[in-house]
Gaussian input, Z-matrix of N, CA and C with variables (Angstrom, degrees):
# hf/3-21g

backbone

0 1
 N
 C     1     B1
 C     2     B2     1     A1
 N     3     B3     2     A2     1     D1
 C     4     B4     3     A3     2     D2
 C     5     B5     4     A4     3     D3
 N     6     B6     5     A5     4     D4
 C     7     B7     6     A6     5     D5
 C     8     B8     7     A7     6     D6
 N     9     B9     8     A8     7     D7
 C    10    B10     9     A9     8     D8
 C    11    B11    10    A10     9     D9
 N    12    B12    11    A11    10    D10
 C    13    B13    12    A12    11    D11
 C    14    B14    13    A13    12    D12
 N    15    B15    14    A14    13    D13
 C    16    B16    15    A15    14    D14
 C    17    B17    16    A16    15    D15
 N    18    B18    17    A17    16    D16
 C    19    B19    18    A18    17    D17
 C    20    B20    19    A19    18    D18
 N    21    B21    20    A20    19    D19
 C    22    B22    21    A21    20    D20
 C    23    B23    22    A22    21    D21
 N    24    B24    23    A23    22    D22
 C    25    B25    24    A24    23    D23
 C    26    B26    25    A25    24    D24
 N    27    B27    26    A26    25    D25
 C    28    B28    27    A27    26    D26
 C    29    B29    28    A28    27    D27
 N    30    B30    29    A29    28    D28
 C    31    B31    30    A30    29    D29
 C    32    B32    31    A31    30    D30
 N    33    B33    32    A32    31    D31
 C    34    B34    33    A33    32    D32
 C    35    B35    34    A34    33    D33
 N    36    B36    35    A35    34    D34
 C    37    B37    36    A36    35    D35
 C    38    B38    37    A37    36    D36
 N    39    B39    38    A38    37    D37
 C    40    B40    39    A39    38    D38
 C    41    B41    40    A40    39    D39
 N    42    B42    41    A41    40    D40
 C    43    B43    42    A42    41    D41
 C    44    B44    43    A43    42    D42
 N    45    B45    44    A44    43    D43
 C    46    B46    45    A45    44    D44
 C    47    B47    46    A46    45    D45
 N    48    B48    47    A47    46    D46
 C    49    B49    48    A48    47    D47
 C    50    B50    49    A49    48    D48
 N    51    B51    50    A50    49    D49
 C    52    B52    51    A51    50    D50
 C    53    B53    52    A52    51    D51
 N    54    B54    53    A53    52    D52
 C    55    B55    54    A54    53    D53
 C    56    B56    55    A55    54    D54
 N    57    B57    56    A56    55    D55
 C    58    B58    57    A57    56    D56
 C    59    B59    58    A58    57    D57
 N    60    B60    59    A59    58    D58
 C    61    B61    60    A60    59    D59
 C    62    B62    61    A61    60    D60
 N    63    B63    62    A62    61    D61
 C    64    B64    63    A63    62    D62
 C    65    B65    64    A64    63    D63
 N    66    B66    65    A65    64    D64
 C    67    B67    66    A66    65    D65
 C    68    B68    67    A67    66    D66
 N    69    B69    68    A68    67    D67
 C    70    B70    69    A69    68    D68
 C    71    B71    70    A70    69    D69
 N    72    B72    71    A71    70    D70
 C    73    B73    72    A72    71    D71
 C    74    B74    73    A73    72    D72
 N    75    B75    74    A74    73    D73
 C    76    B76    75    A75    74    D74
 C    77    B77    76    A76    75    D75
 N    78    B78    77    A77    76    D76
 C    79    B79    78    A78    77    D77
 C    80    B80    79    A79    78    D78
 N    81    B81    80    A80    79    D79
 C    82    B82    81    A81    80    D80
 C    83    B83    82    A82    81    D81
 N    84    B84    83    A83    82    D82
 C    85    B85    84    A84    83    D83
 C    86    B86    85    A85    84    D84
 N    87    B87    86    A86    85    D85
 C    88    B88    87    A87    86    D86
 C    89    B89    88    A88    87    D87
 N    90    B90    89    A89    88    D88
 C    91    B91    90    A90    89    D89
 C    92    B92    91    A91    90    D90
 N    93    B93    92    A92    91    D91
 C    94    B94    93    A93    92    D92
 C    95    B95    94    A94    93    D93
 N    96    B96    95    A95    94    D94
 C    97    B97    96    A96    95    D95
 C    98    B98    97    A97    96    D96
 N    99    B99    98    A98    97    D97
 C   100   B100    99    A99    98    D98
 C   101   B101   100   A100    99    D99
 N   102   B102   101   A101   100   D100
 C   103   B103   102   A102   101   D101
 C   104   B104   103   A103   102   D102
 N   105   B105   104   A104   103   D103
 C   106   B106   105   A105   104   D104
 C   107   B107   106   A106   105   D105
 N   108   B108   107   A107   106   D106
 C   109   B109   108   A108   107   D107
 C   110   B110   109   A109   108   D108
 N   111   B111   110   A110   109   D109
 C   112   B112   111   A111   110   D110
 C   113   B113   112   A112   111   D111
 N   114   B114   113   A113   112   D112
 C   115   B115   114   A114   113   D113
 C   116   B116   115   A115   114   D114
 N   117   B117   116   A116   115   D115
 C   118   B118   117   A117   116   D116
 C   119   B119   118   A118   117   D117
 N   120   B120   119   A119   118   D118
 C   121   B121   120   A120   119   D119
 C   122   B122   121   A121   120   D120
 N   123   B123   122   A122   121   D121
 C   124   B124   123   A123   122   D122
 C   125   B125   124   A124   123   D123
 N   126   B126   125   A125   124   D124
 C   127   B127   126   A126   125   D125
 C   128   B128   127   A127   126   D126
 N   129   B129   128   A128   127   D127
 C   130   B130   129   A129   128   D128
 C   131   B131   130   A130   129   D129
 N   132   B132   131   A131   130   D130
 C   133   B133   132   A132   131   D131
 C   134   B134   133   A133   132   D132
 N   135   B135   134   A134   133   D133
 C   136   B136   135   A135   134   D134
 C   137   B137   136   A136   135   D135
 N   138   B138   137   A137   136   D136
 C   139   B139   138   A138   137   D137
 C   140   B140   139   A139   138   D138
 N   141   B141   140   A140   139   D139
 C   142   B142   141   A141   140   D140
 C   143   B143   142   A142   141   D141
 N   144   B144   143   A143   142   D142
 C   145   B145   144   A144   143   D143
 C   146   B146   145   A145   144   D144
 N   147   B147   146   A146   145   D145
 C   148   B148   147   A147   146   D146
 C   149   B149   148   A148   147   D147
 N   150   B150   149   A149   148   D148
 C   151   B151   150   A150   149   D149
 C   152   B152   151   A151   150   D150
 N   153   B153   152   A152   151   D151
 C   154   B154   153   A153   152   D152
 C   155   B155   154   A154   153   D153
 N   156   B156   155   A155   154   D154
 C   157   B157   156   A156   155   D155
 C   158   B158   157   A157   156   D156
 N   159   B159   158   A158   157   D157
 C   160   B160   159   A159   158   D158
 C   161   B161   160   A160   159   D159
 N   162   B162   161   A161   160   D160
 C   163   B163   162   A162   161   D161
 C   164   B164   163   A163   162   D162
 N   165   B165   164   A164   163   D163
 C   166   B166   165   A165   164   D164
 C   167   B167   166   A166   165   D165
 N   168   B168   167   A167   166   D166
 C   169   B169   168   A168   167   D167
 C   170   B170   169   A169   168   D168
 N   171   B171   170   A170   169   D169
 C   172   B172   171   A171   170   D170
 C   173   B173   172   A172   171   D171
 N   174   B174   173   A173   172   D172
 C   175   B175   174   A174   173   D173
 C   176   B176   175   A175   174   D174
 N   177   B177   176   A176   175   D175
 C   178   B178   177   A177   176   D176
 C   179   B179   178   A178   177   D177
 N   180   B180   179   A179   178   D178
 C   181   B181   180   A180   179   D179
 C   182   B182   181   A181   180   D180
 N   183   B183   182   A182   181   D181
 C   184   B184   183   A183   182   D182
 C   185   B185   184   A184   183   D183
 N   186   B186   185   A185   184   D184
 C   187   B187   186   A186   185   D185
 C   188   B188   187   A187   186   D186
 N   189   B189   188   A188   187   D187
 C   190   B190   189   A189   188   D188
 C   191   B191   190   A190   189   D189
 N   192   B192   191   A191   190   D190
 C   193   B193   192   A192   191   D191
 C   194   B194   193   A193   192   D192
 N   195   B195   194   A194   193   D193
 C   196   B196   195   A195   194   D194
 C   197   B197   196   A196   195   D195
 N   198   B198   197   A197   196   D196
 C   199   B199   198   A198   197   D197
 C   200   B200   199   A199   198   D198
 N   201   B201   200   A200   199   D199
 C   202   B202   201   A201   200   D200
 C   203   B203   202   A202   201   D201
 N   204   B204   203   A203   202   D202
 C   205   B205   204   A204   203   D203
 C   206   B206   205   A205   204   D204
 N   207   B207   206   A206   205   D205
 C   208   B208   207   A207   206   D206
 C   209   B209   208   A208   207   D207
 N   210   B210   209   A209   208   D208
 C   211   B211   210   A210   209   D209
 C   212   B212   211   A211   210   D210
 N   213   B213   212   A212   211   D211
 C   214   B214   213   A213   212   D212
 C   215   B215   214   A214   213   D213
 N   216   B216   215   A215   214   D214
 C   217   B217   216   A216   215   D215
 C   218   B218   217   A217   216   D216
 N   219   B219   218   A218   217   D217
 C   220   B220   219   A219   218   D218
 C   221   B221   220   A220   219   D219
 N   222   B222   221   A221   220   D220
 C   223   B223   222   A222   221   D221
 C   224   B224   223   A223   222   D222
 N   225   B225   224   A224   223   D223
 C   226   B226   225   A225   224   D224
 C   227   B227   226   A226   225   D225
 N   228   B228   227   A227   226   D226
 C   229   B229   228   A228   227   D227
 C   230   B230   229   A229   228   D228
 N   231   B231   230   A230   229   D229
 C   232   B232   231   A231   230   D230
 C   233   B233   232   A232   231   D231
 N   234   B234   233   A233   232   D232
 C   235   B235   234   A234   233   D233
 C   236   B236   235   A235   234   D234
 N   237   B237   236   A236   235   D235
 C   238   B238   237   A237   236   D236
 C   239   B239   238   A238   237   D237
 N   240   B240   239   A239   238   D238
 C   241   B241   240   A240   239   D239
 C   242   B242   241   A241   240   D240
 N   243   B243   242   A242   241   D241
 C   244   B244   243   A243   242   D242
 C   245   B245   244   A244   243   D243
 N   246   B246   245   A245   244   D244
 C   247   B247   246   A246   245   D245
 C   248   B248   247   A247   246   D246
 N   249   B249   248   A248   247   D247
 C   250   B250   249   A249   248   D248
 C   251   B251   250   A250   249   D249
 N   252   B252   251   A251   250   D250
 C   253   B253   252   A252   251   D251
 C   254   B254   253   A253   252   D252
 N   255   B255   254   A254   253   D253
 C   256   B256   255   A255   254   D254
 C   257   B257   256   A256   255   D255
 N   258   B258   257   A257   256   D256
 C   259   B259   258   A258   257   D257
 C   260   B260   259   A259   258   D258
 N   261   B261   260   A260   259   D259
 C   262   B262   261   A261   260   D260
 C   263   B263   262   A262   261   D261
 N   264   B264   263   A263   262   D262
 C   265   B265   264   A264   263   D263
 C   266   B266   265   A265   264   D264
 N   267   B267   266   A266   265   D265
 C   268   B268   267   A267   266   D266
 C   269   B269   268   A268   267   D267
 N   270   B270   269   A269   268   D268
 C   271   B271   270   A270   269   D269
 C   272   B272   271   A271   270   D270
 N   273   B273   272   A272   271   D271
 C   274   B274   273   A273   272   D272
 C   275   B275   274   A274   273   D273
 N   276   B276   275   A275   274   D274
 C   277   B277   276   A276   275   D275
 C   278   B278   277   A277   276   D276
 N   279   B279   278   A278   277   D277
 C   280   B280   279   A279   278   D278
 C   281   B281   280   A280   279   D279

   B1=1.4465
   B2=1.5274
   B3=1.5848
   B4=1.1204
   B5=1.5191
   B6=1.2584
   B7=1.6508
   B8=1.1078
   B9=1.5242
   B10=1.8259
   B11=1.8277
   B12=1.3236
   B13=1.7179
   B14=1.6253
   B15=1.6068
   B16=1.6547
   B17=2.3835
   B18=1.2101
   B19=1.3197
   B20=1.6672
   B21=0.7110
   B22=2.0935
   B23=1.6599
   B24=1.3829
   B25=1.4829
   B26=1.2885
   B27=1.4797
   B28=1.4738
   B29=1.0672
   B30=1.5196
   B31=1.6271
   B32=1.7081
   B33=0.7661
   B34=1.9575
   B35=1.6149
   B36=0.8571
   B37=1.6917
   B38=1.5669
   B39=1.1261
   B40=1.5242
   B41=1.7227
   B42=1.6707
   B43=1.2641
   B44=1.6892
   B45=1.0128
   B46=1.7426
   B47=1.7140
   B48=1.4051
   B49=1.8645
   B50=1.8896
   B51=1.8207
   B52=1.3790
   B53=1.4316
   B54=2.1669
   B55=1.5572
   B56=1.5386
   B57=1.2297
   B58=1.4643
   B59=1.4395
   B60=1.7393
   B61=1.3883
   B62=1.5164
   B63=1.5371
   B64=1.4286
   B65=1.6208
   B66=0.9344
   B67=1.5865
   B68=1.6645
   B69=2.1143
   B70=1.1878
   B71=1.3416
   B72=1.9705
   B73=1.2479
   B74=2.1828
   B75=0.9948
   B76=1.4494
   B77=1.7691
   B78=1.3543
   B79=1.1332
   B80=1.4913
   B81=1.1938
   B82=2.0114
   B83=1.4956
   B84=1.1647
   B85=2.0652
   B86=0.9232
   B87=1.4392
   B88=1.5124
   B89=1.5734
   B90=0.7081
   B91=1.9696
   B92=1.3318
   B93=1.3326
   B94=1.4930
   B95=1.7877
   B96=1.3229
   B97=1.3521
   B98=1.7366
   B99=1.3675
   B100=1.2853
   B101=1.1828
   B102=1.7309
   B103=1.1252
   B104=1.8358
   B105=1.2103
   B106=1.7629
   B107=0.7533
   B108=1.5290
   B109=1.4707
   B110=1.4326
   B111=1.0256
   B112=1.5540
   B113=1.2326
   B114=1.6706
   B115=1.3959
   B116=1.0930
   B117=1.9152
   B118=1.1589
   B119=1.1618
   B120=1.6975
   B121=1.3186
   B122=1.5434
   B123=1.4643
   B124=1.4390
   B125=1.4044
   B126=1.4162
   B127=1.2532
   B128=1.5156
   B129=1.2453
   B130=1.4515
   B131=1.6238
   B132=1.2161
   B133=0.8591
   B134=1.6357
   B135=1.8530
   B136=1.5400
   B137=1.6038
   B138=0.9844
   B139=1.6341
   B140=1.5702
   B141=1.2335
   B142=1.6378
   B143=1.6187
   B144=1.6680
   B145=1.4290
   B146=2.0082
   B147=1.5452
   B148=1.7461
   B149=1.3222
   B150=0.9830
   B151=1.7997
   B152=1.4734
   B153=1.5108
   B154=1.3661
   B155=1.6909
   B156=1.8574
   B157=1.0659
   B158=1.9037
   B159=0.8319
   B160=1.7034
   B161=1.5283
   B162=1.3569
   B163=1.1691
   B164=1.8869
   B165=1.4590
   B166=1.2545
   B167=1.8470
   B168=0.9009
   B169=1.3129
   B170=1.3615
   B171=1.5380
   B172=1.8208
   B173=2.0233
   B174=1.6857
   B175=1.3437
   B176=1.5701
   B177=1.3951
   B178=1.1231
   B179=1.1979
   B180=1.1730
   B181=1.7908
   B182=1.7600
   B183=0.9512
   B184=1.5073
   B185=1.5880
   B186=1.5828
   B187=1.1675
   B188=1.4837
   B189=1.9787
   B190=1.6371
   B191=1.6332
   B192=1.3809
   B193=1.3439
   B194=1.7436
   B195=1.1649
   B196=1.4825
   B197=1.5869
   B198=1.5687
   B199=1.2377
   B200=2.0043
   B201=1.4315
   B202=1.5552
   B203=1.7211
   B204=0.9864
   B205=1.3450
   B206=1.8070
   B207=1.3068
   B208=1.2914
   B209=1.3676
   B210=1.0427
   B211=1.3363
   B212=1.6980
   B213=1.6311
   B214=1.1651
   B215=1.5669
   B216=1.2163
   B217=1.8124
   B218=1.2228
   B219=1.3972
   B220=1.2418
   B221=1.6655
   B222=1.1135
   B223=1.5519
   B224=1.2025
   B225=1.4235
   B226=1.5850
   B227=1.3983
   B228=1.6804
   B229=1.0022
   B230=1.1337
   B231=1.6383
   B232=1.5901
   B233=1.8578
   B234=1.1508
   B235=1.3526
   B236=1.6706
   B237=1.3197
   B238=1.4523
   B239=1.8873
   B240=1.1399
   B241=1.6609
   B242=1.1949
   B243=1.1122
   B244=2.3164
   B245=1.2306
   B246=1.4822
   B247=1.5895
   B248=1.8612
   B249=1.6193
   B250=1.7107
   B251=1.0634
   B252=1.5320
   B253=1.5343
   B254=1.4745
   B255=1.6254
   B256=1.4835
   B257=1.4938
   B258=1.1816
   B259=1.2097
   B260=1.4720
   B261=1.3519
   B262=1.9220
   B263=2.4182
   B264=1.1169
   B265=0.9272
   B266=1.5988
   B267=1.4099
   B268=1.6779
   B269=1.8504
   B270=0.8908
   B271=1.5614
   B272=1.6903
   B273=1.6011
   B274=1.8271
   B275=1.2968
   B276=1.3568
   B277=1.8732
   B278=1.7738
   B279=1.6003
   B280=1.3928
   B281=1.3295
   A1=110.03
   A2=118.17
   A3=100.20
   A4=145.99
   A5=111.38
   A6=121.40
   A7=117.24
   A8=113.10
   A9=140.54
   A10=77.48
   A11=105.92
   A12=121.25
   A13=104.53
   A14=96.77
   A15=102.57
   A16=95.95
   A17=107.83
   A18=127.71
   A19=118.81
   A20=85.92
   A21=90.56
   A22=128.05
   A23=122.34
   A24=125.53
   A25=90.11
   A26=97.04
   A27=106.93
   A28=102.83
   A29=134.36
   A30=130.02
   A31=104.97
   A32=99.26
   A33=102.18
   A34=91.81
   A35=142.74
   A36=136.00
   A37=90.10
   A38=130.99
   A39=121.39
   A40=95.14
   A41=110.13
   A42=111.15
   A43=105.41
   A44=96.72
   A45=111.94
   A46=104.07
   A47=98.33
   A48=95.45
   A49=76.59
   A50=88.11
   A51=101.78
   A52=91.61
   A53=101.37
   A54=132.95
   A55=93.36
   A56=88.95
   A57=104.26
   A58=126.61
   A59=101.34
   A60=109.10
   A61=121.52
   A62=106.71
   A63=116.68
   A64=105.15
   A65=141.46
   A66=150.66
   A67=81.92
   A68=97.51
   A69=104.79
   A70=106.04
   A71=109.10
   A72=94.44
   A73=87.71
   A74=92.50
   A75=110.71
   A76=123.47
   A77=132.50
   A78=120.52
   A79=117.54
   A80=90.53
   A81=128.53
   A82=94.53
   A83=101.72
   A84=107.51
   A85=85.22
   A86=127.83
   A87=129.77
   A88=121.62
   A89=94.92
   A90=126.66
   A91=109.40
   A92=115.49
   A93=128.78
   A94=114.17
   A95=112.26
   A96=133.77
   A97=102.56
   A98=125.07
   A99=119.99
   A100=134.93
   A101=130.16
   A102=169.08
   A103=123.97
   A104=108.04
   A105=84.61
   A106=133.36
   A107=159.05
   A108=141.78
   A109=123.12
   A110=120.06
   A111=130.54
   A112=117.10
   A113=117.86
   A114=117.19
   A115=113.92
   A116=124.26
   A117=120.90
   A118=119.56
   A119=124.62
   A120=146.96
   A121=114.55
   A122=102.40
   A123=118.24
   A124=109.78
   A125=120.79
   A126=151.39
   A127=101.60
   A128=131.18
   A129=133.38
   A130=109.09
   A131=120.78
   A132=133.74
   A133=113.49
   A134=84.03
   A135=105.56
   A136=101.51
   A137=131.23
   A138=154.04
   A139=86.35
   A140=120.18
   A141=121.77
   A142=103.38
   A143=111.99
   A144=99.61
   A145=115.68
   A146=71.68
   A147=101.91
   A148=114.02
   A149=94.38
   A150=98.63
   A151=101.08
   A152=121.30
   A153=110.97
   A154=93.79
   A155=92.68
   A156=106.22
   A157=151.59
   A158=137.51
   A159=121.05
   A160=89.28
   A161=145.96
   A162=136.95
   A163=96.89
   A164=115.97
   A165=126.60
   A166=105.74
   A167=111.21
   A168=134.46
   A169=122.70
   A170=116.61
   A171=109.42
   A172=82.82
   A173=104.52
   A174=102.08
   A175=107.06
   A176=107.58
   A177=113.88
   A178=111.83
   A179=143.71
   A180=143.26
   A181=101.91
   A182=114.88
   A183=119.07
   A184=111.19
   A185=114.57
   A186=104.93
   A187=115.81
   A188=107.53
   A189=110.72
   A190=83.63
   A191=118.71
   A192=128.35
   A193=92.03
   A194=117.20
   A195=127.84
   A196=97.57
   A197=123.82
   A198=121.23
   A199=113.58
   A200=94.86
   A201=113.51
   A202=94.04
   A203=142.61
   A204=134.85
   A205=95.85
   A206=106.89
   A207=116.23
   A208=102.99
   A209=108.28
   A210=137.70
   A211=111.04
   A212=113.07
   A213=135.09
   A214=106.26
   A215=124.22
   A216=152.39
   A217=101.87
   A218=129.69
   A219=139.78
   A220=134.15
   A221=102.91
   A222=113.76
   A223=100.86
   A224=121.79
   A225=107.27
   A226=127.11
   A227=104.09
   A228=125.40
   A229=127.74
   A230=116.47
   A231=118.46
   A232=95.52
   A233=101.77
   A234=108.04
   A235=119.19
   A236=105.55
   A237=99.17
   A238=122.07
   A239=88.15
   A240=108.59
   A241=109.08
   A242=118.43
   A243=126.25
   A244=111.64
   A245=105.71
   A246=109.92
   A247=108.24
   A248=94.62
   A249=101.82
   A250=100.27
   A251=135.03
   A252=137.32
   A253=89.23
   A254=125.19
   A255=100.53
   A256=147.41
   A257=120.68
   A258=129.51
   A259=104.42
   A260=100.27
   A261=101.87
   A262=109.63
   A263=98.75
   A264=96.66
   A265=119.18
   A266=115.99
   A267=137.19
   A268=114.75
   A269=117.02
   A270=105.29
   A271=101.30
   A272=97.70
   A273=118.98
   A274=90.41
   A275=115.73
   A276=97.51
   A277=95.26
   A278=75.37
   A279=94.71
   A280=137.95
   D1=155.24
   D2=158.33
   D3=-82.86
   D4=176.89
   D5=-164.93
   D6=-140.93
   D7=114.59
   D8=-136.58
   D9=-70.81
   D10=148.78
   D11=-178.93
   D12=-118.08
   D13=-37.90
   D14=-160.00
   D15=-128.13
   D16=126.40
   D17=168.31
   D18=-106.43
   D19=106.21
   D20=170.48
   D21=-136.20
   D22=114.46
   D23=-149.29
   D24=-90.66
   D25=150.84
   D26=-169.17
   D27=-114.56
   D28=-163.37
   D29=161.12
   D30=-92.33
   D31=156.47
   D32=169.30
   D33=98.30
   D34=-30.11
   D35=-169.73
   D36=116.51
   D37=18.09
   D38=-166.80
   D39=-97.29
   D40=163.60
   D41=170.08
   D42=-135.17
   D43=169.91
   D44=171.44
   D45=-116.60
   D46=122.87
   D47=-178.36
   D48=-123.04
   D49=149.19
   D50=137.10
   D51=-132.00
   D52=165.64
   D53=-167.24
   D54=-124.63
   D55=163.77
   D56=-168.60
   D57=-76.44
   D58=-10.79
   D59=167.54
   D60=-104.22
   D61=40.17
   D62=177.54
   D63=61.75
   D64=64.75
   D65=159.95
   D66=-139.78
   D67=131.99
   D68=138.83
   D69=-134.39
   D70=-169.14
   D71=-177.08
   D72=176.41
   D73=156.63
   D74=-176.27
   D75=-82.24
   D76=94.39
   D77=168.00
   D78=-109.40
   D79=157.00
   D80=-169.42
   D81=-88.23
   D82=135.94
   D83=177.71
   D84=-98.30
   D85=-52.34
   D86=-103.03
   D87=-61.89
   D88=-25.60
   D89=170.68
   D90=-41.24
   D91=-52.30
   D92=-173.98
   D93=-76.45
   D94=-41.74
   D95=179.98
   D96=-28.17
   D97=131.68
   D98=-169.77
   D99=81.87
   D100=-33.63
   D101=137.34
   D102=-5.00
   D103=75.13
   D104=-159.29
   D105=9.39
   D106=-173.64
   D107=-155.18
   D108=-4.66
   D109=-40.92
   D110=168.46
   D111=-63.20
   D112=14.78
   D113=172.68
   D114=-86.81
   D115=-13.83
   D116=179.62
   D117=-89.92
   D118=31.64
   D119=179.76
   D120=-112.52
   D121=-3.04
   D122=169.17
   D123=-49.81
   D124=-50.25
   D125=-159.79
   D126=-94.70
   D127=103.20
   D128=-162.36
   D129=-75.19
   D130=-11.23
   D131=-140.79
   D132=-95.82
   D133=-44.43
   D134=172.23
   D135=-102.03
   D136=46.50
   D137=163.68
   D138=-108.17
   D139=-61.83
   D140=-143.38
   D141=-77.46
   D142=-16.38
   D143=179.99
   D144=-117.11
   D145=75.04
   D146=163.35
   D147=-62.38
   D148=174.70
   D149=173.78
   D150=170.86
   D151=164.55
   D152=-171.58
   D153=-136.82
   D154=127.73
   D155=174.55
   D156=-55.64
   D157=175.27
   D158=-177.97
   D159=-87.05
   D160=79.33
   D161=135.45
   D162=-163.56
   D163=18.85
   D164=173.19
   D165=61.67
   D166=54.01
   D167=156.49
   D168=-112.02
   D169=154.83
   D170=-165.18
   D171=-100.66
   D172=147.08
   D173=169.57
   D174=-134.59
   D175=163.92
   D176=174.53
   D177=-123.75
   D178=124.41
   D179=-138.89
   D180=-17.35
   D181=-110.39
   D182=-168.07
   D183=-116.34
   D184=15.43
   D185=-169.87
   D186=-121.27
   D187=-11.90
   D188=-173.07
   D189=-130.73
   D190=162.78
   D191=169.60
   D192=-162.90
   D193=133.62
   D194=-175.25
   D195=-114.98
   D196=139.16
   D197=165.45
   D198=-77.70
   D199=138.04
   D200=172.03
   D201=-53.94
   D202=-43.48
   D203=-143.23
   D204=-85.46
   D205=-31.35
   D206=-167.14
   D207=-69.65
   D208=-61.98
   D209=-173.40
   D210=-45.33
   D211=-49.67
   D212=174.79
   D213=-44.92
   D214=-56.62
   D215=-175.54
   D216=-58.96
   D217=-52.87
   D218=161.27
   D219=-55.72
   D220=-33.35
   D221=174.34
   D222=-87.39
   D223=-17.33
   D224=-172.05
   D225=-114.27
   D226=-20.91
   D227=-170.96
   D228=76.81
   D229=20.04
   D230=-162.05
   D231=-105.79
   D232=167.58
   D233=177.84
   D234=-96.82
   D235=151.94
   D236=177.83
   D237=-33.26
   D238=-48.55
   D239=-176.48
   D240=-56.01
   D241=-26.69
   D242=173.77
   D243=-66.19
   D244=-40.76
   D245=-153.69
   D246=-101.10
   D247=-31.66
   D248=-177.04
   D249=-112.40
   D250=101.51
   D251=-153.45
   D252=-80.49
   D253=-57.84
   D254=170.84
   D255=-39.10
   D256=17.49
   D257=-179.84
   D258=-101.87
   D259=-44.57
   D260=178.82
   D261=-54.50
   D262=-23.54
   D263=178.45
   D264=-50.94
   D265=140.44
   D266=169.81
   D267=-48.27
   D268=85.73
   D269=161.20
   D270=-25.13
   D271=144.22
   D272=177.90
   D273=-118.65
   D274=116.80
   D275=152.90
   D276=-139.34
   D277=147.50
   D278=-179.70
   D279=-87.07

């Protein structure tokens, strides 16, 4: 899958990702804000110091880590089924 290269905070809780296979694209937090762990997004501040981890995940010191894959679905709007061609596959039962 891909793995976010480029992070940029937006206003609204929103971000700008680019991935490593040249797709970028804009996601909305805002949803999460308040949210168990996402309470430390109360504070805009510690929203703003993102950073992206060594396995291309977005982190927030040691306490939030967001998956690239998620993130990917979101910036793009594509469905699992676009991106992980094995999913389109037929159940076999025997």
């Amino acid at each position: 899958m891909a793995k976010i290269t480029k992070v940029r905070v937006l206003p609204g809780y929103c971000l700008e990702l680019a991935f490593d296979d040249g797709v970028g694209g804009v996601v909305d937090l805002s949803e999460l804000v308040g949210r168990g762990v996402f309470a430390l997004w109360g504070d805009i501040h510690v929203f703003e110091q993102v950073r992206i981890g060594s396995f291309g995940e977005l982190v927030w010191g040691d306490q939030i880590d967001l998956c690239p894959d998620s993130l990917y679905l979101r910036a793009t709007g594509k469905k699992p089924e676009d991106v992980f061609p094995a999913l389109r596959r037929e159940a076999a039962y025997a």
